[in-house]
SEMISE-782678 format. One record per residue: residue in one letter; x, y negated, z of N, C-alpha, C in turn. Coordinates in pm, whole numbers, plus 50000, padded with zeros to 5 digits. Last residue first. Layout:
BEGIN
AXYZXYZXYZ...
//
This chain:
BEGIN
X210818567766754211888564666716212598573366596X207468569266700208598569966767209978567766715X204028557866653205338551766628205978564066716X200928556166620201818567166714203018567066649X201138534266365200248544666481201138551766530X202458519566216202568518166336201958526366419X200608516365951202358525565951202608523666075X198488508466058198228524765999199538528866005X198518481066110197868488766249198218507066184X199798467565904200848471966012200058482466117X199208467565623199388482665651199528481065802X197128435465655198058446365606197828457765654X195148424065773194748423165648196098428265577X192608434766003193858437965999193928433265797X189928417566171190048429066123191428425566049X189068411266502189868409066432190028418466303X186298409666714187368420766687187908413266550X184278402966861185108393266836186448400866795X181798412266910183198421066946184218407966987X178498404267020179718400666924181258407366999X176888430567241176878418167177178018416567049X176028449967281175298448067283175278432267206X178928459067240178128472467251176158463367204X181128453867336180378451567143179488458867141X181448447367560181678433467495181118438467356X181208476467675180338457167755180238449767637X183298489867538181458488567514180748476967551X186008490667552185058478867458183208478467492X185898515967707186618501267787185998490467706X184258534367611184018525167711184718509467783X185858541667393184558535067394184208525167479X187408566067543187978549367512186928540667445X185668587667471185518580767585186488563467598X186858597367195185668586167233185488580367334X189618582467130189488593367211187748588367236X192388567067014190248573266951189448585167005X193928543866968193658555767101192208561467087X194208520666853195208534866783194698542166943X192778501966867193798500366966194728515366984X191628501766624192628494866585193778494466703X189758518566681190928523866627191718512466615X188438504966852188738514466988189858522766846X187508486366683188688483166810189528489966818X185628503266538186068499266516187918492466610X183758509666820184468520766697186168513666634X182578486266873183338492266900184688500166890X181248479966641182428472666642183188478366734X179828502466634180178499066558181538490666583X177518489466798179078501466900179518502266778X176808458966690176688472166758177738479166793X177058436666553176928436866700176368444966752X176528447666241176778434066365176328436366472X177438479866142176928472466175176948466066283X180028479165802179718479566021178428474266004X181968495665623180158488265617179768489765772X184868485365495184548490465659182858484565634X187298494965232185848486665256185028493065387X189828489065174189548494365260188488490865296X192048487464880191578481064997190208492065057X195608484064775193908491164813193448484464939X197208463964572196728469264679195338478664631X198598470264326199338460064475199008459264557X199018500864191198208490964207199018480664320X199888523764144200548518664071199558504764126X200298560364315199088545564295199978530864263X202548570564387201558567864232200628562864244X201928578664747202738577464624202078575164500X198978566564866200238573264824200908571264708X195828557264946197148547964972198388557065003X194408579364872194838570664790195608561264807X194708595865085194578602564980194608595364853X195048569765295195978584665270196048591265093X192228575065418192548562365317193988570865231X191958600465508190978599865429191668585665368X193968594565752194578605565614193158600665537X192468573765881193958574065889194448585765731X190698589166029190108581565966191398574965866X191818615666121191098611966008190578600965960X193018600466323193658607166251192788610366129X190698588866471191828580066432192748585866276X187988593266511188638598366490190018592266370X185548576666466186418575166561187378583466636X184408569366125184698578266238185608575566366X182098543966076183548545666092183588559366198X179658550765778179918550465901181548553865948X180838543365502179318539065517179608538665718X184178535265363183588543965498181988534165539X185998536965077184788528765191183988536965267X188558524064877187778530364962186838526265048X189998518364591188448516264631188578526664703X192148529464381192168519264476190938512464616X192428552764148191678547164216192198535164368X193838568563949193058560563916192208550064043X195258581764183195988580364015195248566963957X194668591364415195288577664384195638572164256X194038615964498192718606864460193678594164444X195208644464641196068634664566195088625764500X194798663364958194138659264809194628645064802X195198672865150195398679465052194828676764953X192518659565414194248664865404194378672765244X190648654465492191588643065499192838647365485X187718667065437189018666065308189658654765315X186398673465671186948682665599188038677165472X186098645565766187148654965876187318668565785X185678623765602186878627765643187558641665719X183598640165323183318637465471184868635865513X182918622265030182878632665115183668629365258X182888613964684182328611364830182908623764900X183068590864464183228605864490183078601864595X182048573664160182288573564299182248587764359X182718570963890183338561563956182828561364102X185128594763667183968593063814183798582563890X187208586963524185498593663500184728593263555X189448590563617188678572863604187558572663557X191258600863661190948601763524190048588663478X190408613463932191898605163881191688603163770X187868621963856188078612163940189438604763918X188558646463760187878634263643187708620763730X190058657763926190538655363801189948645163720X188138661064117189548653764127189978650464031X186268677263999186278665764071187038655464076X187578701963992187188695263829186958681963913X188238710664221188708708364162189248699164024X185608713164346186638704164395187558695164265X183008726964314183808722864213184908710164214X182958737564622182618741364528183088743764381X183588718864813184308726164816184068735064682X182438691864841181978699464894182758718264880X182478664664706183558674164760183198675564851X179948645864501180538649164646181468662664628X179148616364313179768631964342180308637564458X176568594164232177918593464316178108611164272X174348586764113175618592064004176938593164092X173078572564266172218586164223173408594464150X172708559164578173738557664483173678574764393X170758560264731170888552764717172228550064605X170268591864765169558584364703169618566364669X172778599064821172588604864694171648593564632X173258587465015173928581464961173638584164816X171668600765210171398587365176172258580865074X172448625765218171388624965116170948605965091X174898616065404174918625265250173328622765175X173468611865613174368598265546174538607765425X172908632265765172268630265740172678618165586X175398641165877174948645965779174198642665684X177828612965916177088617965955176448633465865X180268600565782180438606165950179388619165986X182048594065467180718593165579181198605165701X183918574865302183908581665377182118585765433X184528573164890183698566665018183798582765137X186218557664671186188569864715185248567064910X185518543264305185398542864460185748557664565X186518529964057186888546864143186508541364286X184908503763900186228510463916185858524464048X181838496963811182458511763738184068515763831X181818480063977181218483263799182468489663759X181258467764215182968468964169182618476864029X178708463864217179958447464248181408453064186X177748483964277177288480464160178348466264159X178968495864518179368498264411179068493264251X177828470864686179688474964657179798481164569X175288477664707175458465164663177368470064594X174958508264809174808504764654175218489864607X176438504365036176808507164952176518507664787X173808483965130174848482365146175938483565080X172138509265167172048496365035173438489364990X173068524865332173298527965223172688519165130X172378503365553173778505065512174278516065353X169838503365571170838491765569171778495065458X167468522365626168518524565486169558513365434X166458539265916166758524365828167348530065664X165318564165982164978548166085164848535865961X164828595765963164918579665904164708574265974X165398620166167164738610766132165118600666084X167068651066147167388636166137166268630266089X166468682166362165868674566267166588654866260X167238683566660167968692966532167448680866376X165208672266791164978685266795165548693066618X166248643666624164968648666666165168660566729X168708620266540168258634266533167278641166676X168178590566336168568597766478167618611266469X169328568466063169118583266132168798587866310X171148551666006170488550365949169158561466009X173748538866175173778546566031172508548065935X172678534666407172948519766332173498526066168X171948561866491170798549566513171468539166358X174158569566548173208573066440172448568666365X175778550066713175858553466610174938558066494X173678559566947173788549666897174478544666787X174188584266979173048578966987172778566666877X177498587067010176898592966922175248585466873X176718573567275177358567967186177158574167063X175798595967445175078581867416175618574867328X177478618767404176098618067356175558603667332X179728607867566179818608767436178468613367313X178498606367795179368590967759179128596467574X178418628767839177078619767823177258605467770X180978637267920179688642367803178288638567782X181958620268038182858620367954181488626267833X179848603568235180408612068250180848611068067X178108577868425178098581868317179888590168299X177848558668702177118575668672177468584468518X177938536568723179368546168768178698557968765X176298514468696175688525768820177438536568830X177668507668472177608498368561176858505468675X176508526968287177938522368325178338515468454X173838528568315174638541168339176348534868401X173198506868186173148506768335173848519468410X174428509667911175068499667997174838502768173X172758523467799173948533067848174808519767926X170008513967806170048525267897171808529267990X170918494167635170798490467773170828500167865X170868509167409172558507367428171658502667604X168558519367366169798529367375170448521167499X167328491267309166318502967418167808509667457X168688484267110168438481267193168248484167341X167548502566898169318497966931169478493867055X164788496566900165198511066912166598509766979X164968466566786164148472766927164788487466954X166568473466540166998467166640166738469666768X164738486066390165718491766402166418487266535X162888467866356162498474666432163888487466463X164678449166196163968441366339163798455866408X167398463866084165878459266032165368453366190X170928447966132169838464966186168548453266133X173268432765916172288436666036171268449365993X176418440365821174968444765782173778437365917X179858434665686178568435565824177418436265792X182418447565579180948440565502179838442965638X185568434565556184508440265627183548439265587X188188452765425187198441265376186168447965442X191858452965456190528456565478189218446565490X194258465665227193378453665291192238458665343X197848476465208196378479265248195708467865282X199578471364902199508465965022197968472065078X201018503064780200308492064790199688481764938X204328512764818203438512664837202498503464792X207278531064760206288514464724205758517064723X208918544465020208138545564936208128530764883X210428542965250210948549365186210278552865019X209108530765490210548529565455211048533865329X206548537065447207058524765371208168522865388X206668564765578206308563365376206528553065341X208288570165787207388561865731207398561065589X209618594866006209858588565879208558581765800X211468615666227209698612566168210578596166105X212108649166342212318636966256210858629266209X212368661966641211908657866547212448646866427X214628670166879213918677466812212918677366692X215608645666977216518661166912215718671766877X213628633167116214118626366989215188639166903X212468640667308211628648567172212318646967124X213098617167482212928632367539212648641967444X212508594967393213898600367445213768617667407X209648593767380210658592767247211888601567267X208808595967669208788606467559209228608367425X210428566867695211078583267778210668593067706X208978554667571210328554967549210638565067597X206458559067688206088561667553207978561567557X206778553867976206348565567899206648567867812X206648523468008207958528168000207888541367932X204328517668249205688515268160206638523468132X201618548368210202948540468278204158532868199X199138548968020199938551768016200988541168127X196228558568153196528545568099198198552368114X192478575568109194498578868140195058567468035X190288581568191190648568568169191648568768175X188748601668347189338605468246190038592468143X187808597668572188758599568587189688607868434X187408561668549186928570768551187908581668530X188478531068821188058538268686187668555268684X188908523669016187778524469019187318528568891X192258518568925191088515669062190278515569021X193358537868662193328527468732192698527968830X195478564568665193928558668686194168543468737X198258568468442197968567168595196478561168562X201148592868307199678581268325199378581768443X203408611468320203488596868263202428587568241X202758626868510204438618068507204528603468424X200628637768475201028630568639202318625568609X200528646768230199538637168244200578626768385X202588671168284203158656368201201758643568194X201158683368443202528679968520202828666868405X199398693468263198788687868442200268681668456X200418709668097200028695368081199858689868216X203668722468163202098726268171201648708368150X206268722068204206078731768111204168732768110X208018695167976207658698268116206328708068061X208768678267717207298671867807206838682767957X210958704467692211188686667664210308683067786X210318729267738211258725867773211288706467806X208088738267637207928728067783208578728567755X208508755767408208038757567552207858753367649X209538740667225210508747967285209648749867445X207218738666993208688743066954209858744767060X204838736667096204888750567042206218752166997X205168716767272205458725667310205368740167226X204758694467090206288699767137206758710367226X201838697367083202668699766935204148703166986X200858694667344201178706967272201758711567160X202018667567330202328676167432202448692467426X200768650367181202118653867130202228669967252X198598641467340198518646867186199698655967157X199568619967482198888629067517199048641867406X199618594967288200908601467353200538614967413X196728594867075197048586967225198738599667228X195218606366909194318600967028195288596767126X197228609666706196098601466676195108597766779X200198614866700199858613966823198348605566765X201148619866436201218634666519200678630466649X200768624466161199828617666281200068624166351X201818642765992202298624965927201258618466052X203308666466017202228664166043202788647766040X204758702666117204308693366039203278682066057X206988725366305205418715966304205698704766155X208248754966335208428738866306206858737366304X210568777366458209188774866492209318758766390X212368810966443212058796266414210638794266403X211318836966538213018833866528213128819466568X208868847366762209408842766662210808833266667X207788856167009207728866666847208418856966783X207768837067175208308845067218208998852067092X204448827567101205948816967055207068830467055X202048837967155203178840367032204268836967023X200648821567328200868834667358202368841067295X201098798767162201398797367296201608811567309X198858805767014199988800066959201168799467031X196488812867152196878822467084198458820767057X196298778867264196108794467332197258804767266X195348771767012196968763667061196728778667158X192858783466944194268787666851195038778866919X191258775267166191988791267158192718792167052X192348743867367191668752867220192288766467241X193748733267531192588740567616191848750767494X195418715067439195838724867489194928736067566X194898701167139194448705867219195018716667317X196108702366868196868692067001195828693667122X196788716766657196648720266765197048714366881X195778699666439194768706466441195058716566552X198428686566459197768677366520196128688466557X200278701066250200478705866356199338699366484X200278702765945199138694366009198828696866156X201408736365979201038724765895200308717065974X203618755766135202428748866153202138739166103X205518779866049205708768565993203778765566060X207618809566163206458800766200206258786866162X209178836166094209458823166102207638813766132X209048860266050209498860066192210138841866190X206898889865908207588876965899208228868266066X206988915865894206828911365805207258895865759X207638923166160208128932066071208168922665897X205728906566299206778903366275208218913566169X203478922666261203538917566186204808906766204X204218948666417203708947966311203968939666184X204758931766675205798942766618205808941066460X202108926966734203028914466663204288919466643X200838950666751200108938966672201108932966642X202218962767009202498967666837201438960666759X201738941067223203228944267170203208949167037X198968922267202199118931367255201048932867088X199078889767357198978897467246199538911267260X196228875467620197318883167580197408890167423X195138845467786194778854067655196158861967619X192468831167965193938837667957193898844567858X189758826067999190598818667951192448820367893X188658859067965188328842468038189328834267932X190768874967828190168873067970190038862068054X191448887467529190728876767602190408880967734X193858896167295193348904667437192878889567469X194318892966947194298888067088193178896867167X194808897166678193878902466785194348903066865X196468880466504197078882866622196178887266678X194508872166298195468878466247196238889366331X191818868566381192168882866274193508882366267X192658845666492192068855066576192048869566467X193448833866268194268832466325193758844966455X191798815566117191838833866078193518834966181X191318788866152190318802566200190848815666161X194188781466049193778784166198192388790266272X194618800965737193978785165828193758792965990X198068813165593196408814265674196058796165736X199878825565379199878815465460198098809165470X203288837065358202118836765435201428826565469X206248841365175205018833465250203888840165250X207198873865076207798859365153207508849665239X205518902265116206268891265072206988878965166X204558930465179205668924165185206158910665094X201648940865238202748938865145203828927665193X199258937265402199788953765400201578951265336X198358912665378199428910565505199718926665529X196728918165139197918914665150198948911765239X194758941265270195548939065153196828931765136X193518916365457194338931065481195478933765383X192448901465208193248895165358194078907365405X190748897465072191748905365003192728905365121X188278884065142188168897465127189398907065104X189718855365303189088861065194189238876965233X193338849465315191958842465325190708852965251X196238842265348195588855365331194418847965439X197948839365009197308831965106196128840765141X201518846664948199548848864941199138840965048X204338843564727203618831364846202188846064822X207668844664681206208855264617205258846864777X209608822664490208728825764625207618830164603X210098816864213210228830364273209788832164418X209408788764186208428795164110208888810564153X211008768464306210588777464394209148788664388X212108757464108213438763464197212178772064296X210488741963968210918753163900211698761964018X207028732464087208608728964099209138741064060X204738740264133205178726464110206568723864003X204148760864246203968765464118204578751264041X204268753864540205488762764477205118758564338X202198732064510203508729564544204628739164483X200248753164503200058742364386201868735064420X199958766564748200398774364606200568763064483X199658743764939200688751564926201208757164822X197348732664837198208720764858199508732464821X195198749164800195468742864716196898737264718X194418765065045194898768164930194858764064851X196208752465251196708767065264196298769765121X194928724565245195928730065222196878744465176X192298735365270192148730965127193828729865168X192738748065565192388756865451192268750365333X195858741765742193748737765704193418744765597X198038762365803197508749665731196088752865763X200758782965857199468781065899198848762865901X202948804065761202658789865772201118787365783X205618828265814204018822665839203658806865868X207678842965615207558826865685206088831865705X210608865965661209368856865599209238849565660X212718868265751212928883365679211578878565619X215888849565781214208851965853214258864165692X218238848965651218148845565791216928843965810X218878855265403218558867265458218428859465657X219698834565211220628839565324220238853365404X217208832065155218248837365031219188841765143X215478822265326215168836165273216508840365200X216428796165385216648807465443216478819365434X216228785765070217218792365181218138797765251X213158786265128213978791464968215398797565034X212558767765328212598784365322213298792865250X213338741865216214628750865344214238766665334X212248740865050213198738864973214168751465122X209528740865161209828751565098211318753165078X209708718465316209788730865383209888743165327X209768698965106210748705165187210698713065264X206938703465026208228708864915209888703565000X205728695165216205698705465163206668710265076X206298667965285206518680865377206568693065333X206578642365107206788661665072207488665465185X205828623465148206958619865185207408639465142X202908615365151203978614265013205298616865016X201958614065443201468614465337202468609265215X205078605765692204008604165662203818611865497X206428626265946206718622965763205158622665722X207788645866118206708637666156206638629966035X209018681566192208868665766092207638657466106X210368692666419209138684566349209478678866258X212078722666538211948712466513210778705466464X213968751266595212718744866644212858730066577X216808758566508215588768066497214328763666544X218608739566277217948736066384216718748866428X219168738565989220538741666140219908740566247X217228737765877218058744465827219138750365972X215928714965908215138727265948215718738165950X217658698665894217288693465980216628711265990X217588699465583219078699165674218828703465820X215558689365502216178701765480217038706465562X215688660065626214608669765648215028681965650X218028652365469218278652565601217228659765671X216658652065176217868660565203217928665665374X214848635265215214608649665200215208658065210X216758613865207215518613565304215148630865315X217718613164904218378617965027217888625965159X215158635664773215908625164778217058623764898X215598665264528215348660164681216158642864693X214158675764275215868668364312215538663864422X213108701964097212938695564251214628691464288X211838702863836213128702863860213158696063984X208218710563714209528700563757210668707763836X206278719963446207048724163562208258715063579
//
């Protein structure tokens, strides 16, 4: 058990949540969001200025990251914390403690919400109830509500009203684009800042181009400063390389070609979705089926009536070449697909996957340098897990185009205590497919799939001519503000 000495940096965080009843922290991976948000709860509970906290995380946060934090540190081994998940859920939001702290699916059990259509009301003695119990609101990984059309930003929105203090968390807070932020700043002052409905902040600060589609939102000069302006009293955000040593990030491309008959198939796709393009017929959900398509395709797979058919096994050779090249050191590998799990089993027989099961022991013999390849999917375990002790080796079989995860899955080893000069970042593309796309469409930090399209002409069928990044600057630069 440690003695939590805040660094300065941490200090002004504390500070910040302390005198402020709405605010962000925007604080990349290592920078302890967590053990400053405790440090301020600690407190505010002692002062008697909130009566609890509801903090609402991803669920390997809510229950690993959170209770493993208090139990961390000696100053905040008296915060009576539950995490109300599971069969015992009633039970404990019956008792009175301090923290609370649920994943955004149990968020409809918590606030039984009134639904009509799209409108959604909380009824008065539900949140009586449970503001009785707590009346502070902490949103972890605040980005899992940057949707303003989702029913937990909905529900969240309904709620604001119920509560004393509001904060967000989150080291990505804009991963598809300035857009993003809109609902994160609005769960802390209601529109006030970005204006009180999205329709009104799309029309202020993007514009269509001529003849583009109408979901092609290009930002106006100048936007991105005005929405800095405009947030800047309400967040703090802070780079792990201001304030950390880091290792340098590299990224090492390994290109593959498609088998001949793999190719004919690749082929056939991508021309279909070119004439679509060029006819001005192709739509945001067909845009994003055909691409999917074609992805699958160059992974290894395409899905039948539900069913994944084999095509190829490129790319999980691919990975067996990398891991038998790096003999024995810690690889930690991404995949996209489902199907890409049994390919990896069979092409790499001693890999391990985090699957939620025996996480735990996982990690451990993985930092330990026991395991020399662990696996699993970014979009479930890009958050709450420390894989840097022993390891430096990452590698994504297929690139998600999902910025923000693709972004925390390196994260889990480009942090604090990784004692190495670099990691590197092994990308298995395949040549002169939507792949390279993919690829771009993150390096141009906007991963919205339909942004596909602006690269597709040029990598879709042919050479990208895409550049690949041989520092940190495209990852500590994403959705920058002041």
């Amino acid at each position: 058990m440690q003695n939590f000495q805040p660094h300065k940096y941490q200090q002004d965080a504390i500070r910040l949540l302390i005198t402020h009843g709405a605010a962000g922290l925007l604080l990349d991976p290592g920078l302890g969001k967590t053990s400053i948000t405790l440090a301020a709860s600690k407190i505010l509970l002692d002062k008697k200025l909130v009566k609890g906290i509801l903090v609402i995380a991803p669920l390997r946060p809510a229950k690993n990251t959170w209770p493993e934090e208090r139990l961390k540190w000696s100053q905040f081994n008296d915060l009576d914390m539950v995490i109300l998940h599971g069969k015992d859920k009633d039970r404990l939001l019956e008792g009175k403690h301090d923290i609370y702290v649920i994943n955004p699916e149990g968020l409809e059990w918590l606030l039984q919400p009134v639904w009509d259509k799209k409108s959604v009301r909380l009824k008065a003695t539900r949140m009586q109830y449970l503001t009785q119990r707590f009346d502070m609101l902490v949103v972890d990984e605040s980005t899992k509500f940057k949707s303003p059309s989702s029913q937990r930003f909905r529900m969240i929105k309904a709620s604001l009203n119920w509560w004393k203090r509001r904060y967000i968390l989150t080291g990505t807070p804009a991963p598809n684009g300035v857009q993003d932020l809109w609902s994160q700043i609005y769960i802390l002052d209601g529109g006030a800042s970005l204006t009180p409905y999205i329709t009104q902040f799309r029309n202020k600060y993007f514009y269509l181009q001529p003849n583009s589609h109408e979901y092609d939102l290009r930002l106006l000069p100048g936007a991105v400063e005005d929405i800095a302006e405009k947030i800047n009293h309400l967040v703090l955000r802070m780079k792990a390389t201001d304030y950390l040593q880091l290792p340098e990030l590299v990224y090492n491309r390994i290109e593959v070609d498609l088998p001949p008959e793999a190719r004919k198939h690749y082929d056939v796709f991508a021309e279909e979705f070119i004439i679509m393009l060029e006819q001005n017929i192709i739509t945001a959900a067909n845009a994003a089926v055909m691409s999917n398509k074609l992805r699958q395709l160059v992974a290894g797979a395409m899905y039948h009536d539900g069913q994944a058919v084999p095509v190829h096994t490129t790319k999980a050779e691919a990975l067996a070449d990398l891991v038998e090249e790096l003999a024995g050191q810690p690889l930690l590998v991404g995949y996209d697909f489902v199907f890409e799990k049994e390919m990896i089993k069979k092409a790499v027989p001693h890999a391990k996957f985090l699957d939620g099961t025996h996480d735990k022991e996982l990690i451990q013999l993985f930092n330990a340098g026991m395991i020399p390849v662990l696996v699993g999917n970014p979009a479930s375990v890009g958050h709450g897990l420390n894989l840097q002790t022993a390891c430096c080796h990452v590698a994504y079989l297929s690139l998600t185009w999902n910025l923000e995860n693709f972004e925390q899955f390196i994260k889990r080893v480009l942090r604090q205590g990784n004692d190495n000069l670099r990691v590197v970042c092994h990308l298995i593309v395949g040549k002169n497919t939507v792949d390279e796309a993919v690829w771009r469409t993150l390096q141009d930090k906007n991963n919205t799939q339909i942004t596909l399209l602006s690269h597709v002409r040029t990598c879709i069928m042919g050479s990208s001519g895409a550049t690949v990044p041989t520092n940190t600057e495209f990852l500590s630069n994403q959705g920058e503000l002041p």
